[in-house]
N, C-alpha and C positions, 0 to 999 in steps of 0.2 A: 536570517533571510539572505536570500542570494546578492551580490552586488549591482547586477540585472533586475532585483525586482520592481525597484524606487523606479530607477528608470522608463523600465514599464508603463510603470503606474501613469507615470504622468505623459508619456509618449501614447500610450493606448497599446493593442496591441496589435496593432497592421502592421510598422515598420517597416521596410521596402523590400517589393517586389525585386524577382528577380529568377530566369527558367531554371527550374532542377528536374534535369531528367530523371526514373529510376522507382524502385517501391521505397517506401516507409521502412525504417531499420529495423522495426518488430517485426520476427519471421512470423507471426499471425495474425500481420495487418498487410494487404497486398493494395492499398491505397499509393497514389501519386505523392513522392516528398513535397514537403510544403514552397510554396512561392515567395516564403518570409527569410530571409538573412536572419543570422542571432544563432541564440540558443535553439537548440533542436532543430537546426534544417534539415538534417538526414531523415525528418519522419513528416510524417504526412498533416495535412493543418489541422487534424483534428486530434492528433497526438501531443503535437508543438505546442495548441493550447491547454492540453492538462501539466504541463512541465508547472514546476513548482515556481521559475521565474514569471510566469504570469500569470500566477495567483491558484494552480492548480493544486494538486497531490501529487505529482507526478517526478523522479527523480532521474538523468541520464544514467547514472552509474549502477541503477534498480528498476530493472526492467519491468519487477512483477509490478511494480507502485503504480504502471498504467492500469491498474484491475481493479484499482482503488474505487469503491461506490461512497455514496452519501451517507446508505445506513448501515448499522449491524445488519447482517447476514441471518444471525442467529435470535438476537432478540428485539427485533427491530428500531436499536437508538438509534437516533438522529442526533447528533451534536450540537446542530444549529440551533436545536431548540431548548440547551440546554440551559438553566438559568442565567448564570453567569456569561455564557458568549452568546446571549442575548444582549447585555448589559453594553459591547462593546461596538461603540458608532459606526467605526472606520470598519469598513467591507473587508478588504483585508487583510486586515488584522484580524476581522472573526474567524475569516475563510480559514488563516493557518494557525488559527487556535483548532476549530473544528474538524476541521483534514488531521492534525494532529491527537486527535482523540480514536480516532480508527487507525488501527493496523489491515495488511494484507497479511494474509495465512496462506502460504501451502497446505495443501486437504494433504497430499503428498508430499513427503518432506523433501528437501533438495538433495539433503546427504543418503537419500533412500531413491533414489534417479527421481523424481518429479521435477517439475519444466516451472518457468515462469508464464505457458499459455494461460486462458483465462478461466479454462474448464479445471483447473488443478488450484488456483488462486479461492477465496472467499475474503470478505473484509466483516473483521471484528471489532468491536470495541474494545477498551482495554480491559473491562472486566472478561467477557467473553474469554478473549485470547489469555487473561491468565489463568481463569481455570481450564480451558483445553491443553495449556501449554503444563499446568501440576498435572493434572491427569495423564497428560502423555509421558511423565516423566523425563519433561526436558529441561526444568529446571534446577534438577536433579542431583549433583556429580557423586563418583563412585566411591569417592574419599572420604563421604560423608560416613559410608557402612562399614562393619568390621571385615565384612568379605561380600563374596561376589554369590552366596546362596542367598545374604540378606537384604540385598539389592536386588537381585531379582524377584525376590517373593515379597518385598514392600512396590514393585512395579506391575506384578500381575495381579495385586490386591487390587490397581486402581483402574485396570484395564477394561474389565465391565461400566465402568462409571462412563470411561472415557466413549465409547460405544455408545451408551445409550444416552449420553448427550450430544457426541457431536457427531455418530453414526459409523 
């Protein structure tokens, strides 16, 4: 947890005002920066509060992690509702229990030009995201094969799977 969260916590999260001319640091948020000092004032108040210091999913140094949703994309879990961070009192502590059970995915991958906007973004659970991530063959390395014909035809074995699950 952030060194900022505790604090948070028990400060709320208003904190003080203060004029920030200008847009929101995500190039596909063209909102007013926020009115709040702290973490994340270069972005707009509705950005500032998903940052992970105020209990959000949200990370400065990972821009895509604003694209972060509640449920799987793909099979609709919810985290919150999971057993166990049911079990856990404190708000949260479940919140970054359950924020931490989904991943964001690139549908495009980065090393392939895709963006951190939100239309190139999905959020997975971790089951999800580990079978599209075998199927894509990115958990993969090349070192593993004796050459580079058996690497590629153990990767187009699983390219139809990959397709017709995650399109």
């Amino acid at each position: 947890m952030s060194k900022h969260f505790f604090e948070r916590v028990t400060l709320g999260y208003a904190g003080t005002k203060r004029i920030q001319i200008g847009c929101c640091s995500l190039p596909w948020c063209g909102n007013r920066k926020s009115k709040y000092k702290g973490v994340g004032q270069s972005y707009c108040v509705t950005h500032q509060q998903m940052l992970r210091e105020y209990g959000g999913p949200a990370r400065v140094d990972r821009p895509y992690s604003f694209n972060k949703k509640r449920t799987c994309d793909f099979c609709g879990k919810d985290p919150w509702q999971h057993n166990k961070v049911i079990e856990i009192d404190d708000p949260y502590v479940r919140d970054r229990v359950a924020w931490g059970m989904l991943i964001v995915d690139h549908i495009k991958a980065q090393k392939d030009g895709g963006g951190d906007y939100p239309d190139n973004c999905q959020t997975l659970c971790l089951d999800c995201n580990q079978i599209k991530s075998t199927l894509a063959f990115d958990t993969m390395p090349k070192s593993l094969y004796k050459n580079n014909i058996q690497y590629k035809k153990s990767k187009k074995l699983l390219q139809p799977y990959l397709k017709k699950l995650f399109g």
